[in-house]
N, C-alpha and C positions, 0 to 999 in steps of 0.2 A: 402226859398226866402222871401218868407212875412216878418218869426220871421227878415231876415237879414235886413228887408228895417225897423221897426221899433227900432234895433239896432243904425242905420245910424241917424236916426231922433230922437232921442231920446238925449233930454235936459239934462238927468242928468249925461251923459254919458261924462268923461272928460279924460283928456290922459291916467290916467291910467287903466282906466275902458275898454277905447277902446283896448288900446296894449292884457289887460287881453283877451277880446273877441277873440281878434286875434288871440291872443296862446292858447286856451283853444279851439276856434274851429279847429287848425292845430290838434291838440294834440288828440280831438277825433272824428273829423270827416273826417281825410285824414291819421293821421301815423297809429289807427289801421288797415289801409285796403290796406297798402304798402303790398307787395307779390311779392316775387321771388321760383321760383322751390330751394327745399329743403329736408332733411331729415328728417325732423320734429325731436322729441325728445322735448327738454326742454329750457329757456335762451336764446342767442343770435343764436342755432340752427335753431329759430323760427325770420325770419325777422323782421318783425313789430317789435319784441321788441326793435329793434337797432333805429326805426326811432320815436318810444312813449318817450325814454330815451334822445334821442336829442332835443327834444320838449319839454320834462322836465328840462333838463338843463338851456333853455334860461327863461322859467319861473322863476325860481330859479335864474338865473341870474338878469332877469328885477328887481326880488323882492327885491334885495341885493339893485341896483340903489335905488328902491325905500326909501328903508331905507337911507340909505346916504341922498338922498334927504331930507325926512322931518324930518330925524335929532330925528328918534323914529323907535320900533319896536311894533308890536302888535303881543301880544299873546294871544293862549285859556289860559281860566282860569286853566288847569289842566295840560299846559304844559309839565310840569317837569315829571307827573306821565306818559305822553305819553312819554317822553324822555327816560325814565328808559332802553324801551326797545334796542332802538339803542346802550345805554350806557352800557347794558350787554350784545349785541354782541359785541359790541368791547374788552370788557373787557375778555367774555370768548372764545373770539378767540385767545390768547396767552395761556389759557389753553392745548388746545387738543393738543394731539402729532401726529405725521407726519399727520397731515392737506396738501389738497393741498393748498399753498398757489395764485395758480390761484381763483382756487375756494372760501376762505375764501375774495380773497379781493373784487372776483364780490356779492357774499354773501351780505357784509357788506357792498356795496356801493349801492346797492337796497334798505335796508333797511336805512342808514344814508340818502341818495337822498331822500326816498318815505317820512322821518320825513321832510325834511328841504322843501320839495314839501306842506307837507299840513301845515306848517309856511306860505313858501310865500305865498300861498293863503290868508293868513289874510291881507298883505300887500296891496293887491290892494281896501280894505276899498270897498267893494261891498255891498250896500244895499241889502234889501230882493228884490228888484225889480230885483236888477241885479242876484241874484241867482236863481230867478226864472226861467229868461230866461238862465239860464247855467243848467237850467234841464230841458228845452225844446231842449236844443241842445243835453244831453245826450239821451231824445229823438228821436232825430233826428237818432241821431248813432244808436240805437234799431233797428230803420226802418231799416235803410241800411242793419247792420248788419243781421233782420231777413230776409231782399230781400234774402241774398247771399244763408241763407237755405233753402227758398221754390225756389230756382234755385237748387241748390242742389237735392231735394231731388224729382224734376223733370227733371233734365237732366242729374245726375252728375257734371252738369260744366264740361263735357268733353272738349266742344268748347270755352272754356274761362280758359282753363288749365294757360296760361302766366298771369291773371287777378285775380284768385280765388286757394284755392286748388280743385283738382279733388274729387267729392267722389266718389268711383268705387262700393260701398254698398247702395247712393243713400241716405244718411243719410247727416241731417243737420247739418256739422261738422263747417260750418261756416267758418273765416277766420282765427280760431283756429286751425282747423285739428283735433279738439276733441268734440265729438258730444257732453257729459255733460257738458262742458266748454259753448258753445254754449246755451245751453240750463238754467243753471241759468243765463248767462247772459240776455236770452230771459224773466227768469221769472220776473226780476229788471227791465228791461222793462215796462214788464205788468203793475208791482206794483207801475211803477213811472206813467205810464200814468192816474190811478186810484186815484193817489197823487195826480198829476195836476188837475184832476178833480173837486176832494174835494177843490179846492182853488177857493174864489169867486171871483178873479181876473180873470176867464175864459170868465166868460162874456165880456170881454172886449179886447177877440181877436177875431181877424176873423173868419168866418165860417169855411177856409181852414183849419186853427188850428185847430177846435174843429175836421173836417172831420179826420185829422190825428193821433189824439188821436185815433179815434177808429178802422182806419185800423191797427195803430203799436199795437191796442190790437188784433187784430184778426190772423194777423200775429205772434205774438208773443206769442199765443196762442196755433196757431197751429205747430209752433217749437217744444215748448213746451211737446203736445201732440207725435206726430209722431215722435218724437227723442226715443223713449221708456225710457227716463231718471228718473230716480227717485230722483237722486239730485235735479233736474229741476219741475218737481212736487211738490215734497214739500217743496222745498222754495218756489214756487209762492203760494199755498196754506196757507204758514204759513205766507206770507206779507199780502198776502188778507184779512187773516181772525186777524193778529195785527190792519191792516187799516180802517177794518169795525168796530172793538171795539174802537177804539178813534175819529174815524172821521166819524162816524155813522149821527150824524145831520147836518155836513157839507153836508154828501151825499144826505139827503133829500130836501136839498137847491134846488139840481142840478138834479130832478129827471128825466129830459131827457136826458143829457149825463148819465148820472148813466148808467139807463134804458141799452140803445145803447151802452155802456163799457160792459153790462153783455149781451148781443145777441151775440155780436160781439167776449166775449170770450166765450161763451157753441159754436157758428159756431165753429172756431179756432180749439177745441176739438172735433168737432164732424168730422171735414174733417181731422184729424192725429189721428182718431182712432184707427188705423191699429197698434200706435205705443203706445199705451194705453196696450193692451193687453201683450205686453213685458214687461212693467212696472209692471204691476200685477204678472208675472212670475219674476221677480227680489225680488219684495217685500213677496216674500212666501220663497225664500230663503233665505232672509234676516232674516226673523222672524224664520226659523228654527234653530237657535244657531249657538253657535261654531263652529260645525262639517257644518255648511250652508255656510257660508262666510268668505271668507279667513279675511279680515277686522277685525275681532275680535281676530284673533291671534296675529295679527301684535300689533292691542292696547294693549292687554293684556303681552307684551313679551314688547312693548315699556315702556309702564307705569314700568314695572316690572328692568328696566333699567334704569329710571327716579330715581324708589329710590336709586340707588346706588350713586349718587349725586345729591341728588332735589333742594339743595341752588345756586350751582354755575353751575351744569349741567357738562356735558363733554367737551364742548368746541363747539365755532364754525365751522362746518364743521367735526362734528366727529360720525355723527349719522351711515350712513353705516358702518363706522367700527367698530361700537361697536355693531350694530345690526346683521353684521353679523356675527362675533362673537360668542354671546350668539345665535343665531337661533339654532347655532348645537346643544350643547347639547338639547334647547328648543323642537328640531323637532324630538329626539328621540322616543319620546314617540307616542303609536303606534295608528294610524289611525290621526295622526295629520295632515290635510289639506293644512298645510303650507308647507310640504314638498315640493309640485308641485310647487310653489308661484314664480316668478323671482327675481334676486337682488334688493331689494328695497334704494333706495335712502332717501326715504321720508316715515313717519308711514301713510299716510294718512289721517295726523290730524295734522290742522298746531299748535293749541295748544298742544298735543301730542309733537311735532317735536320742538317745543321750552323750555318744559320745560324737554328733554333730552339735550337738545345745548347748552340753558341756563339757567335752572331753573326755578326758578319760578316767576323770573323779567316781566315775559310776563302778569301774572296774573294783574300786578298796570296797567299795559295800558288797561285793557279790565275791569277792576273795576272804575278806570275814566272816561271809556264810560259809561259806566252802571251808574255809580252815576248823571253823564252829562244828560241821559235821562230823571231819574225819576225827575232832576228839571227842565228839559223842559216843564213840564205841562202833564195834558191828552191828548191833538189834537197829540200837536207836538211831544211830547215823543213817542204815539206809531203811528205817521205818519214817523219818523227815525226810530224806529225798523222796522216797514215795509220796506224801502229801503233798512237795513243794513243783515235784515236775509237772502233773496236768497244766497247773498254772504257769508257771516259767516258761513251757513249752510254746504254752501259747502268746506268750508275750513275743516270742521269738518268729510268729508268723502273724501278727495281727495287732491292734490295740483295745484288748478287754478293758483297763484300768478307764478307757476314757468315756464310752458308753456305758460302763455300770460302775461302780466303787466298790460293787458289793464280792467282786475277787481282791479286789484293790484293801479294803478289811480284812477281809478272809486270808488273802497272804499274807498281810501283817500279823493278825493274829500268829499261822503257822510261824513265820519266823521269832514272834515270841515264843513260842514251844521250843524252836531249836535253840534260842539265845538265852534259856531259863538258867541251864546250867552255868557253874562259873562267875553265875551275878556278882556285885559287890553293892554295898550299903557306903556312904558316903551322908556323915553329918551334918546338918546345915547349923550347929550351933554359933558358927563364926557371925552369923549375919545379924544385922540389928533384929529387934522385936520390929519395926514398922516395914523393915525389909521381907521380914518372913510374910507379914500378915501380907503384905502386897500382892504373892503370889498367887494366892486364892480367889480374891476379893478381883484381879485383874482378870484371873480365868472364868469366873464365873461373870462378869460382865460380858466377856469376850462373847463367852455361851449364849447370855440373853439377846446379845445383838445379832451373833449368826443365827438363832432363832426364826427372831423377829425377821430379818433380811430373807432367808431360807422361805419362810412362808409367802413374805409380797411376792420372792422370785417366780412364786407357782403361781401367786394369783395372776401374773404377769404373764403367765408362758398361757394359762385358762384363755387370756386376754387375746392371747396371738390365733389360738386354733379358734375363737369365737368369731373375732372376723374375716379369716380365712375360710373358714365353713360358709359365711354368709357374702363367700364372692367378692370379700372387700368392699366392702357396699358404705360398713357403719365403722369408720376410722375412730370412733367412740370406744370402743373395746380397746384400742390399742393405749392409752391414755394409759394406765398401768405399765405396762413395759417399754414406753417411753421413757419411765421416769425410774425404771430399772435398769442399773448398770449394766448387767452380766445381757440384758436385750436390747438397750437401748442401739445398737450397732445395726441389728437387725429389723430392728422398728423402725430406724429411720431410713433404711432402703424401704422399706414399704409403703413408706409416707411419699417421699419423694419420687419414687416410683408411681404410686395412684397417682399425684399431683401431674407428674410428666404426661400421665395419658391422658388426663384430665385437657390439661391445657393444650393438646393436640385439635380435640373438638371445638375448642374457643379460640381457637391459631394465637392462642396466649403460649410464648417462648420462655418466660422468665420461668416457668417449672421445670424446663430443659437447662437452662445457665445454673440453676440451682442443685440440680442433680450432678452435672456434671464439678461444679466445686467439691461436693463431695465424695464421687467418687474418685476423683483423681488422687485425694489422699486416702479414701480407703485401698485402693488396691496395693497401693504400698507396702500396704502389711498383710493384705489379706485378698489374693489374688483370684478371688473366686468369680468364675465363669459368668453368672449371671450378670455380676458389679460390670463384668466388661460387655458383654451384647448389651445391657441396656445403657453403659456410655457411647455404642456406638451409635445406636439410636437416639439419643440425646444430641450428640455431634451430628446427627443427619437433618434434626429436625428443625436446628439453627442454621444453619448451612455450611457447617463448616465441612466441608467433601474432603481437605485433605490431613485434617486432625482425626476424621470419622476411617479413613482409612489406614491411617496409622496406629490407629490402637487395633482394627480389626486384624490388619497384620500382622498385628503382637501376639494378639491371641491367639492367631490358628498356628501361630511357630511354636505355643504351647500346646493347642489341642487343636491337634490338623487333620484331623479327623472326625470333630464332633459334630455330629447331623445338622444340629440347630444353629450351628455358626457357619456351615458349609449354604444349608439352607437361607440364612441373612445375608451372605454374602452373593449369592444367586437373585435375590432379589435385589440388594442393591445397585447391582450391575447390570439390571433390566431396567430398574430404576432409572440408571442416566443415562441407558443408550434413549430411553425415553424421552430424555429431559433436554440430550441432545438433537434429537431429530427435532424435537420441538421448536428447538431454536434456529433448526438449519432452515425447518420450513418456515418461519415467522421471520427470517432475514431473507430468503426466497423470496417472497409474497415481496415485501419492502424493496427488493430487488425488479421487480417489473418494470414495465412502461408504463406511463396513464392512458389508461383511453383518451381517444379525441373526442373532444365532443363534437356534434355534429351542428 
């Protein structure tokens, strides 16, 4: 409220600086804490990302006006090498073969959005004053967001179920649903509140400011701590200890907040110790190799895929099927840990995961940061490595960008902070007047249709947990996300699935011939476990025994391990010693003599 009244008052603040504040605080202090009852997973599965993307859109939008307006665009200096990446998904998304093309174009409209999001950023010409306070409002979010996990991990949030997700483990999963997601977010937190610190512009906020710097470090602290994360660990660890080596004498400026930042994080850690010691049991199996953690297989089989085209990669959208793929033979070999492992979608490494999609195009965008840094100076270079590691870190053992956007923003933003310096302005006087006006008038459609589309997408996903709650009973709910792209994939395995069990009790077969045409082209692209145990049963329940056995033996070459396919295949095999004695006794009988009659 404070930061907001010297917003208000604030002289140097002019229309576009104001509209920015407005969408930058929608954007992260109200769409990521939208929540509806869900299935959780990944994408627009997860709400909030539907209402971050509609916030991003009108930014994106306002910026296009902008440009039109003054008749210029402003870019970082290294533009082009951030470009490369968007320019080689698009490029090597016409590579891969059977891609979903759902998937490829939400894919590439995250990532072509997330470039053209930290462009407009440049557009609203924001002083360092104004960025400053755009990272007291990220701030601000920290707080909120670490409130939601010290509720959590004191009530569950059972009585705030319609508001929060529930944790039923009492773990701070936050508004993510994923307690490491939660927890580097919480460590970025820390590390920004430790930033602001270092800046001598603090003096000259209110007392309540400085107070709340040091409860979001306390809180955020003890996130942190009690999450037992270890992504969340050492990325706060490795921000702290980049921040204290560049910003070392700013901190002695400020040796009373300093001071009260570091009480405030050892409290934090000492009241989530509980969850400290889980940490310690993760990191012993970490450090035990190979045979320790599943993570190392996955890199090592990724990377190992990667060279089979490191220039142009496989395509967008073609990592699972080529990963699972190669696992088979990969997981033959004996005491290989990855056998147990589920279908992976993602290496758990987002540079991993791009230089198999794309190559090695990802490398110019993260070599541009990098160069960007070291001419930021000493302070500022590793005062941005400090904001940028919790996050990077954790791209590097997990997929935050795909379960929330709201890091996927958030690092954008920070890397606008690093790429402010050095900008350039760039005229668009060359262009017609119908060309200029085009650009606005194109964005702001764009806007109302990702709008529009963004909201059916939730009614649609409402659509999915209403007849899944109710047992699948009322295929009526699903009518919405039938006629949703981004579900309709998932909606019609459901349909065709009811229908198959359906027509088991009516010994009507055509629900099993129909299932199965479809999933034979779904697993093509998307080779998920379930699509295959219910084609085998599909195949079993026409009679086809040796097509039903050959997909079963596909899949356990993938997961040879998995109870519920170990379990179907145990009964199918009683199943036909069954089927055969049946026969042997029924050709037996037939085989007798007649009685005589007498």
């Amino acid at each position: 409220m404070i930061l907001g009244q010297q917003l208000e008052h604030d002289p140097s603040l002019k229309k576009p600086q104001r509209l920015f504040f407005v969408l930058f605080g929608c954007l992260f202090l109200i769409a990521p804490f939208y929540y509806q009852p869900n299935l959780g997973g990944e994408g627009l599965f997860i709400p909030h990302n539907s209402a971050l993307w509609i916030v991003a859109s009108w930014i994106i939008a306002s910026a296009s006006f902008l440009i039109y307006k003054n008749q210029q665009i402003i870019l970082p200096k290294y533009w082009l090498g951030l470009a490369l990446l968007p320019i080689g998904a698009l490029a090597t998304g016409f590579i891969a073969e059977n891609n979903n093309p759902t998937e490829w174009i939400v894919r590439l409209s995250v990532i072509l959005g997330g470039y053209l999001f930290l462009i407009s950023l440049f557009q609203f010409q924001l002083t360092s004053k104004h960025i400053e306070r755009s990272l007291y409002i990220l701030m601000a979010m920290g707080l909120i967001a670490a409130t939601y996990g010290v509720i959590q991990t004191q009530t569950g949030a059972a009585n705030l179920g319609s508001f929060m997700p529930v944790s039923t483990k009492h773990s701070p999963i936050g508004i993510f649903q994923q307690v490491n997601l939660q927890a580097s977010l919480m460590a970025t937190c820390l590390v920004l509140t430790y930033y602001l610190a270092s800046r001598p512009t603090l003096r000259s906020f209110s007392l309540l400011v400085q107070v709340s710097l040091i409860i979001a470090a306390l809180a955020a602290s003890y996130n942190i701590a009690i999450s037992g994360s270890r992504v969340g660990l050492f990325g706060a660890a490795l921000g702290l200890i980049c921040l204290f080596i560049g910003r070392w004498k700013l901190f002695k400026q400020t040796k009373i907040i300093f001071t009260a930042l570091i009480i405030a994080t050892l409290l934090g850690g000492m009241l989530g110790k509980t969850g400290l010691e889980k940490t310690v049991n993760k990191v012993d199996r970490a450090v035990g190799g190979v045979s320790a953690d599943v993570r190392w297989h996955i890199y090592g089989l990724s990377l190992d895929i990667f060279t089979q085209a490191p220039l142009i990669g496989h395509g967008l959208g073609s990592f699972q099927k080529v990963f699972q793929e190669e696992r088979i033979a990969y997981q033959q070999e004996e005491g290989n840990s990855l056998r147990a492992a589920p279908r992976f979608s993602h290496p758990h490494n987002e540079l991993i995961f791009w230089l198999v999609e794309g190559g090695i195009g990802i490398l110019a965008a993260a070599a541009c940061t990098l160069i960007q840094l070291v001419k930021s100076g000493w302070q500022r270079g590793w005062g941005y490595t400090a904001l940028l590691l919790p996050l990077a870190f954790h791209t590097q053992v997990e997929l935050p960008f795909y379960i929330s956007n709201t890091p996927w923003f958030l690092l954008l933003f920070l890397l606008f902070l690093t790429h402010q310096h050095g900008k350039k302005s760039i005229a668009i006087n060359g262009l017609s007047t119908s060309a200029q006006r085009t650009i606005p008038i194109s964005f702001i459609a764009i806007s109302i249709f990702t709008t529009t589309s963004l909201v059916q997408t939730q009614i649609a996903n409402a659509g999915i947990v209403s007849y899944l709650k109710r047992n699948q009973s009322q295929p009526q709910y699903l009518r919405s996300s039938l006629e949703s792209a981004y579900f309709r994939e998932y909606t019609t395995y459901l349909i065709l699935r009811r229908n198959m069990l359906i027509g088991i009790s009516d010994n009507n077969k055509q629900p099993a011939l129909d299932y199965i045409n479809w999933a034979e082209q779904s697993i093509k692209v998307t080779p998920a476990l379930v699509t295959y145990r219910d084609l085998v049963a599909a195949y079993d329940i026409i009679g086809k025994t040796k097509e039903r056995d050959q997909v079963l033996n596909k899949v356990l070459g993938i997961f040879p391990t998995h109870p519920d396919l170990l379990k179907l295949q145990k009964l199918l095999t009683e199943k036909d010693k069954n089927v055969f004695k049946a026969k042997n006794d029924a050709l037996s009988s037939q085989a007798q003599p007649q009685a005589t009659q007498p």
